[in-house]
N, C-alpha and C positions, 0 to 999 in steps of 0.2 A: 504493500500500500504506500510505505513512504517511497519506496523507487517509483512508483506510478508517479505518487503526486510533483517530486521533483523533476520528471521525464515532460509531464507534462506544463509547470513551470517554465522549465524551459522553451520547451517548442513554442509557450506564449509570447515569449519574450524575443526568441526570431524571428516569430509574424509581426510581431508588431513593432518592434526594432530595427530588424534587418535589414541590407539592400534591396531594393528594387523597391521599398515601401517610403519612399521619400516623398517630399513634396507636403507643403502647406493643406491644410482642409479646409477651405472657402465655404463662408454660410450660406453662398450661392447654392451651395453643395446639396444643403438640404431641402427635404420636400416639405409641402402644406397637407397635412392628412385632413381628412376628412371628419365630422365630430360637433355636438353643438352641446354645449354646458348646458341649456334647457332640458337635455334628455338625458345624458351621461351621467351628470351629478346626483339627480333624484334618481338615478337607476341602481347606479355605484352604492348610494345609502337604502336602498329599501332592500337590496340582496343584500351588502354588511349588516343591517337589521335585521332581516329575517335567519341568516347568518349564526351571529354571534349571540342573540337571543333564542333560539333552537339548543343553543348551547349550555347557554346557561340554565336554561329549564327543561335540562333532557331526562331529567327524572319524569316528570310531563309526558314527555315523550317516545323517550326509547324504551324498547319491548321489554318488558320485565322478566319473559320468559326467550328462550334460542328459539328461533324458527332454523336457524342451521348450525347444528351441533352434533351431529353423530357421524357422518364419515368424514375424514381428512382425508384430501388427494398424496400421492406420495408424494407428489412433489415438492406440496408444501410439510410434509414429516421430512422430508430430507434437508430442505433450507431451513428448518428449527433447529432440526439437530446440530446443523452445520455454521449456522450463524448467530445463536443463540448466546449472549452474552451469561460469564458466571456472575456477574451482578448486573440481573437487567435495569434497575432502578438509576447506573451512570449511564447505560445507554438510554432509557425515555430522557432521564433529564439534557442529554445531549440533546438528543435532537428536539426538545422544544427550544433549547436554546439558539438551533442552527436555524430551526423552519420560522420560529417568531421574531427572530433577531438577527443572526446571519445573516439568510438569504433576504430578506427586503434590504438590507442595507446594504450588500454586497452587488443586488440587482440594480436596485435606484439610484446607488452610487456609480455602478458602471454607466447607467443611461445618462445620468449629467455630466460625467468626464466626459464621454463621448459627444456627448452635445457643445460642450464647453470647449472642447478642441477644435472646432467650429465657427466659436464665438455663437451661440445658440442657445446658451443658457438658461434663455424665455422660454424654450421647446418643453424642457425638463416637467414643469407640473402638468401640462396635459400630455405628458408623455404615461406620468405616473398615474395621472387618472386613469385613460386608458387600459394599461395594465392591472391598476388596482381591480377596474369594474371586469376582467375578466378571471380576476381570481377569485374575487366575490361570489359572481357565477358561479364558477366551478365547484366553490367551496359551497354554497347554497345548494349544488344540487347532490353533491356529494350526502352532505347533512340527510337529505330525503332518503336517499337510497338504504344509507346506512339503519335508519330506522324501520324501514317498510321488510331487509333483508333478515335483520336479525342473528348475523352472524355473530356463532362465539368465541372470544377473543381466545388466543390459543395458550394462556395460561390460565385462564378460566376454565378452558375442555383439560388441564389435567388434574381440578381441583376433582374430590368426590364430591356427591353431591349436598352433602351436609355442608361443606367449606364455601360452595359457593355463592349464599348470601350473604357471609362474612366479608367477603373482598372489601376493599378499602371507599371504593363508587363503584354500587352493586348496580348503579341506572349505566355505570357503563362496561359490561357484562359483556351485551351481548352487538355492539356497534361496530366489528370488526372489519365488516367488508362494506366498503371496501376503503386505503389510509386515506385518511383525513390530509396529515400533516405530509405525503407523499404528495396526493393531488396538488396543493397549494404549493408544493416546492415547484414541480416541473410547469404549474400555471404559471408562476411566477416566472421559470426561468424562462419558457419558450416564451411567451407573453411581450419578458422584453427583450428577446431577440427578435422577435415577430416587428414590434413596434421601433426598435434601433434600425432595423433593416430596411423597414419604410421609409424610415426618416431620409436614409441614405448617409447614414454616419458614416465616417472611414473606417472605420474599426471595429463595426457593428458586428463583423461575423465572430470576434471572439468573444461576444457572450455567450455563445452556445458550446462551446467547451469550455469554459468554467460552468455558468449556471446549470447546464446537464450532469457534469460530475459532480456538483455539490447538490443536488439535488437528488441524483442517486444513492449519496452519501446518505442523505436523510432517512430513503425509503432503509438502505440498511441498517440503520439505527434502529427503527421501525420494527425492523424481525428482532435485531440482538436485544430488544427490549420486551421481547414474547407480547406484543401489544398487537404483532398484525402478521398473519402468513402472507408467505410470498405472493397468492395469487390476487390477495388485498392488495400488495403494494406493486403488484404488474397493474394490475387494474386502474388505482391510482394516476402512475406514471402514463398509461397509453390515454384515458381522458383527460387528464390535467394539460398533455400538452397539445390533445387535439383541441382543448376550448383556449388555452395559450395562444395557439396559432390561428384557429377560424376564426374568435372574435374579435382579434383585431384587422384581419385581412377582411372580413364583411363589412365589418361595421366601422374600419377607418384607416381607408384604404388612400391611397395617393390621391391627391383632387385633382392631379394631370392627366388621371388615367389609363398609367404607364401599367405594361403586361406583368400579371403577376408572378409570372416565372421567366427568368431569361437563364444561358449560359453562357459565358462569355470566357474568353483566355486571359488570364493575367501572369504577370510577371513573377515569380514565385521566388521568395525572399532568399533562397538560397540557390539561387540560381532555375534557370530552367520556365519553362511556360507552366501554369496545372491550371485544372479549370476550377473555376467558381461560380455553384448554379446558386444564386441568388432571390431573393423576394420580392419584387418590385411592383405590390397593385397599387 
Protein backbone atom coordinates (compact mmCIF):
# COMPACT_ATOMS: atom_id res chain seq x y z
CA UNK A 1 0.00 0.00 0.00
CA UNK A 2 2.79 2.45 0.83
CA UNK A 3 4.61 1.45 -2.51
CA UNK A 4 1.33 2.11 -4.37
CA UNK A 5 0.74 5.33 -2.71
CA UNK A 6 4.34 6.68 -3.32
CA UNK A 7 4.31 5.18 -7.19
CA UNK A 8 1.47 6.98 -7.41
CA UNK A 9 2.76 10.39 -5.99
CA UNK A 10 4.84 10.25 -8.12
CA UNK A 11 3.46 9.76 -11.43
CA UNK A 12 1.38 12.91 -10.13
CA UNK A 13 3.87 14.91 -10.00
CA UNK A 14 5.21 14.05 -13.62
CA UNK A 15 1.98 14.86 -15.07
CA UNK A 16 1.65 17.65 -13.65
CA UNK A 17 5.30 19.00 -13.44
CA UNK A 18 6.99 17.53 -16.39
CA UNK A 19 7.83 18.59 -19.94
CA UNK A 20 5.73 18.91 -22.48
CA UNK A 21 3.15 20.28 -19.61
CA UNK A 22 4.25 23.84 -19.95
CA UNK A 23 2.62 26.95 -20.70
CA UNK A 24 0.57 29.58 -18.70
CA UNK A 25 -3.50 28.53 -18.01
CA UNK A 26 -5.51 31.43 -19.44
CA UNK A 27 -9.00 32.04 -17.91
CA UNK A 28 -9.96 32.22 -21.41
CA UNK A 29 -9.33 28.71 -21.00
CA UNK A 30 -12.34 28.02 -19.16
CA UNK A 31 -15.99 27.33 -19.90
CA UNK A 32 -19.48 28.83 -18.80
CA UNK A 33 -21.47 25.64 -17.55
CA UNK A 34 -24.78 25.68 -17.52
CA UNK A 35 -26.80 26.03 -13.98
CA UNK A 36 -29.33 28.63 -12.30
CA UNK A 37 -29.14 29.23 -8.37
CA UNK A 38 -33.06 29.41 -8.46
CA UNK A 39 -33.00 25.67 -8.84
CA UNK A 40 -29.77 24.28 -7.64
CA UNK A 41 -29.71 25.94 -4.36
CA UNK A 42 -33.33 24.84 -3.08
CA UNK A 43 -32.53 21.46 -4.79
CA UNK A 44 -28.96 21.01 -3.04
CA UNK A 45 -30.87 21.90 0.51
CA UNK A 46 -34.01 19.83 0.24
CA UNK A 47 -31.98 16.57 -0.77
CA UNK A 48 -29.04 17.70 2.26
CA UNK A 49 -32.47 17.99 4.31
CA UNK A 50 -34.08 15.02 3.57
CA UNK A 51 -30.52 13.64 3.78
CA UNK A 52 -29.15 14.29 6.84
CA UNK A 53 -32.50 14.20 8.77
CA UNK A 54 -33.30 10.43 7.54
CA UNK A 55 -30.37 10.21 9.52
CA UNK A 56 -30.63 11.48 12.39
CA UNK A 57 -34.02 9.89 12.84
CA UNK A 58 -33.28 6.56 11.45
CA UNK A 59 -34.52 4.87 14.46
CA UNK A 60 -37.95 6.22 12.71
CA UNK A 61 -36.89 4.76 10.16
CA UNK A 62 -34.72 1.98 9.49
CA UNK A 63 -36.16 -1.70 9.64
CA UNK A 64 -35.98 -2.92 13.16
CA UNK A 65 -35.87 -6.37 11.91
CA UNK A 66 -33.08 -7.98 8.51
CA UNK A 67 -35.10 -8.24 5.55
CA UNK A 68 -31.60 -9.67 4.22
CA UNK A 69 -29.76 -11.79 6.79
CA UNK A 70 -29.35 -15.34 6.17
CA UNK A 71 -27.10 -16.12 3.04
CA UNK A 72 -23.79 -14.30 2.49
CA UNK A 73 -22.33 -14.56 -1.15
CA UNK A 74 -18.67 -15.95 -0.83
CA UNK A 75 -17.48 -13.25 -2.16
CA UNK A 76 -18.20 -11.02 0.36
CA UNK A 77 -17.08 -14.09 3.31
CA UNK A 78 -13.82 -13.85 1.46
CA UNK A 79 -13.28 -9.93 1.54
CA UNK A 80 -14.35 -10.15 5.52
CA UNK A 81 -12.06 -12.46 6.12
CA UNK A 82 -9.43 -10.84 4.00
CA UNK A 83 -9.94 -7.24 4.97
CA UNK A 84 -11.36 -7.22 8.10
CA UNK A 85 -9.46 -5.11 10.52
CA UNK A 86 -8.22 -6.60 14.23
CA UNK A 87 -9.79 -3.55 15.78
CA UNK A 88 -12.48 -2.49 13.57
CA UNK A 89 -13.52 0.56 15.73
CA UNK A 90 -9.74 2.45 14.12
CA UNK A 91 -10.92 1.42 10.85
CA UNK A 92 -14.87 3.19 11.08
CA UNK A 93 -13.25 5.90 12.93
CA UNK A 94 -10.95 6.40 9.92
CA UNK A 95 -12.95 6.53 7.60
CA UNK A 96 -15.51 8.84 8.96
CA UNK A 97 -12.76 10.98 9.23
CA UNK A 98 -11.41 10.40 5.45
CA UNK A 99 -15.34 10.46 3.95
CA UNK A 100 -16.46 13.71 6.26
CA UNK A 101 -13.34 15.47 6.38
CA UNK A 102 -10.71 14.20 3.99
CA UNK A 103 -12.35 13.99 1.00
CA UNK A 104 -14.54 17.33 0.79
CA UNK A 105 -11.50 19.18 1.50
CA UNK A 106 -9.12 17.37 -0.54
CA UNK A 107 -11.90 17.52 -3.41
CA UNK A 108 -12.95 21.29 -3.17
CA UNK A 109 -9.53 22.13 -2.47
CA UNK A 110 -8.35 20.52 -5.63
CA UNK A 111 -11.21 22.33 -7.73
CA UNK A 112 -10.17 25.91 -6.47
CA UNK A 113 -6.36 25.24 -7.04
CA UNK A 114 -7.22 24.35 -10.25
CA UNK A 115 -9.46 27.12 -10.94
CA UNK A 116 -7.14 29.53 -9.22
CA UNK A 117 -4.32 28.53 -11.62
CA UNK A 118 -6.60 30.17 -14.13
CA UNK A 119 -7.08 33.01 -12.28
CA UNK A 120 -10.98 31.76 -11.94
CA UNK A 121 -11.32 31.61 -8.60
CA UNK A 122 -15.13 33.06 -8.80
CA UNK A 123 -15.71 29.59 -10.70
CA UNK A 124 -14.98 27.68 -7.32
CA UNK A 125 -18.41 28.03 -5.39
CA UNK A 126 -20.61 27.17 -8.17
CA UNK A 127 -18.34 24.62 -8.90
CA UNK A 128 -18.87 23.36 -5.22
CA UNK A 129 -22.53 23.75 -5.53
CA UNK A 130 -22.76 21.62 -8.32
CA UNK A 131 -20.85 18.86 -6.91
CA UNK A 132 -22.24 19.26 -3.58
CA UNK A 133 -26.11 18.85 -5.18
CA UNK A 134 -24.88 15.67 -6.71
CA UNK A 135 -23.64 14.14 -3.77
CA UNK A 136 -26.68 15.16 -1.99
CA UNK A 137 -28.50 13.06 -4.56
CA UNK A 138 -26.79 10.38 -4.38
CA UNK A 139 -26.42 10.37 -0.60
CA UNK A 140 -30.52 10.99 -0.57
CA UNK A 141 -31.12 8.05 -2.57
CA UNK A 142 -28.80 5.82 -1.06
CA UNK A 143 -30.46 6.62 2.41
CA UNK A 144 -33.81 5.07 0.61
CA UNK A 145 -32.59 2.05 -0.52
CA UNK A 146 -30.75 1.31 2.60
CA UNK A 147 -33.88 1.37 4.50
CA UNK A 148 -36.55 -0.35 2.13
CA UNK A 149 -33.24 -3.30 1.73
CA UNK A 150 -32.76 -4.06 5.02
CA UNK A 151 -29.54 -5.50 4.99
CA UNK A 152 -27.60 -6.99 7.96
CA UNK A 153 -24.56 -5.34 8.63
CA UNK A 154 -21.89 -8.06 8.71
CA UNK A 155 -20.96 -7.85 12.38
CA UNK A 156 -24.30 -7.95 13.30
CA UNK A 157 -24.83 -11.60 11.16
CA UNK A 158 -22.01 -12.83 13.58
CA UNK A 159 -23.76 -11.72 16.77
CA UNK A 160 -26.22 -14.66 18.12
CA UNK A 161 -29.27 -13.70 18.23
CA UNK A 162 -29.79 -12.66 21.82
CA UNK A 163 -26.58 -10.05 21.34
CA UNK A 164 -28.19 -8.46 18.79
CA UNK A 165 -30.34 -5.84 20.31
CA UNK A 166 -27.56 -5.10 22.57
CA UNK A 167 -25.28 -3.51 19.78
CA UNK A 168 -24.26 -0.18 20.59
CA UNK A 169 -27.26 1.66 17.54
CA UNK A 170 -29.47 -1.23 17.29
CA UNK A 171 -31.62 1.31 14.40
CA UNK A 172 -28.42 0.63 12.62
CA UNK A 173 -28.43 -3.09 12.54
CA UNK A 174 -29.78 -3.62 9.72
CA UNK A 175 -28.68 -0.47 6.94
CA UNK A 176 -25.94 -2.22 5.20
CA UNK A 177 -26.49 -2.39 1.76
CA UNK A 178 -25.74 -0.65 0.29
CA UNK A 179 -22.06 2.05 1.91
CA UNK A 180 -23.36 5.06 2.61
CA UNK A 181 -19.81 6.74 3.39
CA UNK A 182 -18.53 4.66 -0.16
CA UNK A 183 -21.20 6.35 -2.26
CA UNK A 184 -20.55 9.97 -1.03
CA UNK A 185 -16.70 9.34 -1.56
CA UNK A 186 -16.66 8.28 -5.26
CA UNK A 187 -19.89 11.13 -5.71
CA UNK A 188 -17.76 13.40 -4.53
CA UNK A 189 -14.72 12.31 -6.24
CA UNK A 190 -16.19 11.80 -9.88
CA UNK A 191 -18.48 14.62 -9.28
CA UNK A 192 -15.43 16.92 -9.29
CA UNK A 193 -13.67 15.44 -11.82
CA UNK A 194 -16.81 15.59 -13.90
CA UNK A 195 -17.22 19.24 -13.13
CA UNK A 196 -13.13 20.33 -13.24
CA UNK A 197 -13.22 18.72 -16.73
CA UNK A 198 -16.17 20.96 -17.95
CA UNK A 199 -14.68 23.67 -16.75
CA UNK A 200 -11.78 22.80 -18.87
CA UNK A 201 -9.16 23.29 -16.18
CA UNK A 202 -5.51 22.36 -17.19
CA UNK A 203 -5.18 19.95 -14.61
CA UNK A 204 -8.47 18.80 -14.37
CA UNK A 205 -7.80 15.06 -15.27
CA UNK A 206 -5.80 14.58 -12.04
CA UNK A 207 -8.44 14.43 -10.00
CA UNK A 208 -9.45 11.28 -10.96
CA UNK A 209 -6.46 9.50 -9.67
CA UNK A 210 -6.33 10.84 -6.46
CA UNK A 211 -10.01 11.37 -5.79
CA UNK A 212 -10.70 7.55 -7.06
CA UNK A 213 -7.92 6.11 -4.90
CA UNK A 214 -8.84 7.80 -1.85
CA UNK A 215 -12.15 7.12 -2.31
CA UNK A 216 -11.55 3.47 -2.70
CA UNK A 217 -9.55 3.85 0.21
CA UNK A 218 -12.79 4.72 2.06
CA UNK A 219 -15.00 1.82 0.71
CA UNK A 220 -11.84 -0.25 2.25
CA UNK A 221 -12.12 1.10 5.51
CA UNK A 222 -15.69 0.25 5.15
CA UNK A 223 -15.05 -3.62 5.04
CA UNK A 224 -11.95 -3.53 7.78
CA UNK A 225 -14.49 -1.94 9.95
CA UNK A 226 -17.03 -5.00 9.58
CA UNK A 227 -19.72 -2.11 8.94
CA UNK A 228 -20.29 -3.12 5.14
CA UNK A 229 -19.55 -6.34 2.66
CA UNK A 230 -17.91 -5.90 -0.30
CA UNK A 231 -20.99 -6.03 -2.52
CA UNK A 232 -22.36 -2.97 -0.26
CA UNK A 233 -19.37 -1.02 -1.06
CA UNK A 234 -19.07 -2.31 -5.08
CA UNK A 235 -22.49 -1.18 -5.04
CA UNK A 236 -21.80 2.00 -3.51
CA UNK A 237 -18.68 2.97 -5.71
CA UNK A 238 -20.45 1.89 -9.32
CA UNK A 239 -23.62 4.41 -8.26
CA UNK A 240 -21.95 7.05 -6.54
CA UNK A 241 -19.92 7.66 -9.46
CA UNK A 242 -22.43 7.19 -12.19
CA UNK A 243 -24.69 10.06 -10.30
CA UNK A 244 -21.00 11.90 -9.94
CA UNK A 245 -20.67 12.00 -13.49
CA UNK A 246 -24.57 12.10 -15.09
CA UNK A 247 -25.53 14.85 -12.95
CA UNK A 248 -23.38 17.01 -13.63
CA UNK A 249 -22.81 16.34 -17.52
CA UNK A 250 -27.01 16.72 -17.76
CA UNK A 251 -27.75 19.18 -15.70
CA UNK A 252 -24.46 21.56 -16.22
CA UNK A 253 -23.03 20.92 -19.03
CA UNK A 254 -20.94 23.45 -21.23
CA UNK A 255 -23.25 26.55 -22.54
CA UNK A 256 -21.01 26.36 -25.82
CA UNK A 257 -22.23 23.05 -26.52
CA UNK A 258 -19.17 21.45 -27.14
CA UNK A 259 -19.23 17.29 -27.63
CA UNK A 260 -19.25 15.49 -24.65
CA UNK A 261 -16.77 13.05 -25.41
CA UNK A 262 -13.72 13.93 -27.77
CA UNK A 263 -10.14 12.07 -28.19
CA UNK A 264 -7.44 13.95 -28.95
CA UNK A 265 -3.30 13.22 -28.97
CA UNK A 266 -1.28 15.06 -26.56
CA UNK A 267 2.07 15.58 -25.71
CA UNK A 268 2.95 13.19 -22.89
CA UNK A 269 5.15 14.56 -20.08
CA UNK A 270 7.79 12.13 -20.42
CA UNK A 271 8.16 12.02 -23.79
CA UNK A 272 6.13 10.54 -26.40
CA UNK A 273 2.30 11.28 -27.80
CA UNK A 274 -0.79 9.06 -25.43
CA UNK A 275 -4.10 9.96 -25.80
CA UNK A 276 -6.59 11.69 -23.71
CA UNK A 277 -10.31 10.96 -24.19
CA UNK A 278 -11.64 13.76 -22.26
CA UNK A 279 -15.23 15.21 -21.13
CA UNK A 280 -16.29 18.08 -22.87
CA UNK A 281 -20.42 18.66 -22.82
Amino acid sequence: MRRFGRTLSIAVLLLLFGPGRAGAASRDDVRDLRGQDAIDLPLSLGLGVGWIGSEAEKKHFAPSECHWCDSVPWVDERARDAWKWSDPQKADTASNVADFVGMPVLMLGMDALLASEHGALDRAPHDALFIVEAVVAASALNQAIKFSVGRERPFVHALSPDQKPLTAQPSDNNVSFYSGHTTLAFTLATATGTVATLRGYKHAWAVWPVGLTAAAAVGYLRIGADKHYFTDVATGAVLGSAIGVGMPLLMHGRKDGTAAFSASATASPVGGPHVVVAFAF
